[in-house]
C-alpha positions in Angstrom: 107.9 -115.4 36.8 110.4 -114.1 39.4 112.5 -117.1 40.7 115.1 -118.1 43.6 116.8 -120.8 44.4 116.7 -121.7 48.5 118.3 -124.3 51.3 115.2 -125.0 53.1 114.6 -125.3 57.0 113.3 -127.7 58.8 110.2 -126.8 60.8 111.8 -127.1 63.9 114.5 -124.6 63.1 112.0 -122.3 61.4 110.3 -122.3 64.7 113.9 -121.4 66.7 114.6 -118.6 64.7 111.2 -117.1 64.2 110.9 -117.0 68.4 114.2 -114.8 68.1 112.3 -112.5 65.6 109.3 -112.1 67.6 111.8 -111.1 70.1 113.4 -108.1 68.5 109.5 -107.5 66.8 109.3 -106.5 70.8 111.2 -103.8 71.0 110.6 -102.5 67.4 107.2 -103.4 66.5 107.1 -101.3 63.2 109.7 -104.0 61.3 107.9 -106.3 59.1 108.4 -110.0 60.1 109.0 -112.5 57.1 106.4 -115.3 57.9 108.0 -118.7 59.6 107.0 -120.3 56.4 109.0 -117.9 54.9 112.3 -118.9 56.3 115.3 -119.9 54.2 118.8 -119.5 53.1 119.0 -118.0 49.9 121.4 -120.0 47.6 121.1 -117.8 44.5 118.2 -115.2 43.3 117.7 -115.1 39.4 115.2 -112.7 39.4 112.0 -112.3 36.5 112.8 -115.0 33.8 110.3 -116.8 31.0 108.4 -120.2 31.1 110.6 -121.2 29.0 113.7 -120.3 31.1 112.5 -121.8 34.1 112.1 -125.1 32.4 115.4 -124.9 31.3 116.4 -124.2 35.0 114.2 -126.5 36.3 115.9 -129.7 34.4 118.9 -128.6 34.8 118.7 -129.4 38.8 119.9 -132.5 39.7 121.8 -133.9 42.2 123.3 -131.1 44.0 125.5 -133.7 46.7 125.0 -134.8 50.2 123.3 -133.2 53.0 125.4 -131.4 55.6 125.3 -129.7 59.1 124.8 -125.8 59.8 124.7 -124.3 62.5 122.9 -120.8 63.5 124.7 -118.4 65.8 124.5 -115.0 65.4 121.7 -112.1 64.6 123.0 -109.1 62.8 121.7 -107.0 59.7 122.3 -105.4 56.6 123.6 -102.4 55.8 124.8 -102.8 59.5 123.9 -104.2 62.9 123.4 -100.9 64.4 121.5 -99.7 61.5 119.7 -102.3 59.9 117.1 -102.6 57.1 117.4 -106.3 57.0 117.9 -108.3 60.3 118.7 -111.8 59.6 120.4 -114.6 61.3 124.0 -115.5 60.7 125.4 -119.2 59.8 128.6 -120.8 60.5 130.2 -120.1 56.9 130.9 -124.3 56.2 132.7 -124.9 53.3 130.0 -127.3 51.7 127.2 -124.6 52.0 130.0 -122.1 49.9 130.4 -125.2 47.7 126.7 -125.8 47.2 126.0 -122.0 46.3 129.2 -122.2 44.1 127.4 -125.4 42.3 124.1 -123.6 41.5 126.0 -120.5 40.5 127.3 -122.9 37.9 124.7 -124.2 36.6 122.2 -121.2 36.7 125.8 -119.5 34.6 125.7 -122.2 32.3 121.9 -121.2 31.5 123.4 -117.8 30.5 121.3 -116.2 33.3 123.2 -112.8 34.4 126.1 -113.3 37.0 125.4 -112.6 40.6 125.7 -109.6 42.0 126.6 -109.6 44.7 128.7 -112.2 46.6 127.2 -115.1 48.6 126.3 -114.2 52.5 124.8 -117.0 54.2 122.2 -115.8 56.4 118.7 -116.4 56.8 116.1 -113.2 57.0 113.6 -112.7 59.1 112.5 -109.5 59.3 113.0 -105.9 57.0 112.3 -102.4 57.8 112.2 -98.9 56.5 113.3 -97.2 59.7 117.0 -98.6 60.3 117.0 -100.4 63.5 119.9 -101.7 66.1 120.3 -105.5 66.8 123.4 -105.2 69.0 123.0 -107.7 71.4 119.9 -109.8 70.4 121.0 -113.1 70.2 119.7 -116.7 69.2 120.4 -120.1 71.0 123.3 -121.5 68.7 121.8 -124.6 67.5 122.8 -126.9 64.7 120.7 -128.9 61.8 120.9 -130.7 59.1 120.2 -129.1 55.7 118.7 -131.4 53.4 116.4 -130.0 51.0 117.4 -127.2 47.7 114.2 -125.8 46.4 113.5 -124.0 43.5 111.2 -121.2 44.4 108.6 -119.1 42.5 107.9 -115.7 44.4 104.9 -114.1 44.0 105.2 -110.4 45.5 101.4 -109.8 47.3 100.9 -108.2 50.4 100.7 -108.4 52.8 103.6 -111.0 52.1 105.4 -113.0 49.2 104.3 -116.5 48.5 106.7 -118.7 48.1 105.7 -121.9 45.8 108.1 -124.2 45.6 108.6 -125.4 41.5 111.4 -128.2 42.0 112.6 -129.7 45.5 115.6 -131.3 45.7 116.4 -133.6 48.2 120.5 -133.7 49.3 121.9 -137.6 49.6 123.3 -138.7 52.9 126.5 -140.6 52.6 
């Protein structure tokens, strides 16, 4: 089964940003919108991995520490804003969201899953495309939540989206 591990959104937030991508949807209505249920930060992506794996993975998630503040402020994309693939919007980099990414890293290491690839962007997608696009200048109202909730996440690739289903859900303590 193909697995991630995700900050998850609350519904109010999902609804914020999802506005902003039916916004740029407007002026480039060929990019393919990733559904509001969709939404997350991606924390670490492990990729196709046994039954047996994942319940190794899946006990090995426990307390992950507190709950924090983040804040959205920014849309840009991947390669580039002026010629992106994947338009997603940006997060204040805090220190405890590096620190909770470094924490799964750890343990999903500890596993002896493969190393990530690729070092940790915060950002939440929201929409991909095959004809690069320009997102200069879109913007989203900066607004600020709290992130509460780790979930481990099966993905089943369908079209004409993924579903997600969440396998473990992890709820951060407040202090």
């Amino acid at each position: 089964m193909r697995v991630f591990i995700a900050l998850n959104l609350p519904e109010d937030v999902k609804g914020v940003i999802y506005d902003t991508a039916r916004e740029i949807y407007k002026k480039y209505p060929f990019i393919k919108l990733v559904p509001k249920e969709n939404l997350h930060i991606t924390l670490r992506f492990i990729g196709d991995i046994s039954d047996r794996e994942c319940g190794s993975l899946l006990d090995s998630f426990k307390d992950l520490g507190k709950a924090f503040t983040l804040t959205f402020n920014s849309v840009g994309g991947f390669p580039t804003e002026f010629g992106a693939r994947v338009i997603w919007v940006g997060v204040e980099e805090e220190k405890i969201l590096v620190e909770l990414s470094k924490r799964v890293d750890g343990i999903v290491d500890d596993l002896g899953f493969p190393p990530r690839d690729k070092p940790f962007v915060p950002h939440i997608t929201i929409a991909r495309t095959k004809r690069p696009v320009n997102v200069e200048g879109f913007k989203i109202k900066r607004e600020t939540f709290i992130a509460s909730e780790v979930v481990v996440y099966r993905s089943i690739l369908a079209k004409p989206n993924a579903i997600y289903k969440p396998l473990k859900v992890l709820k951060l303590g407040y202090s």
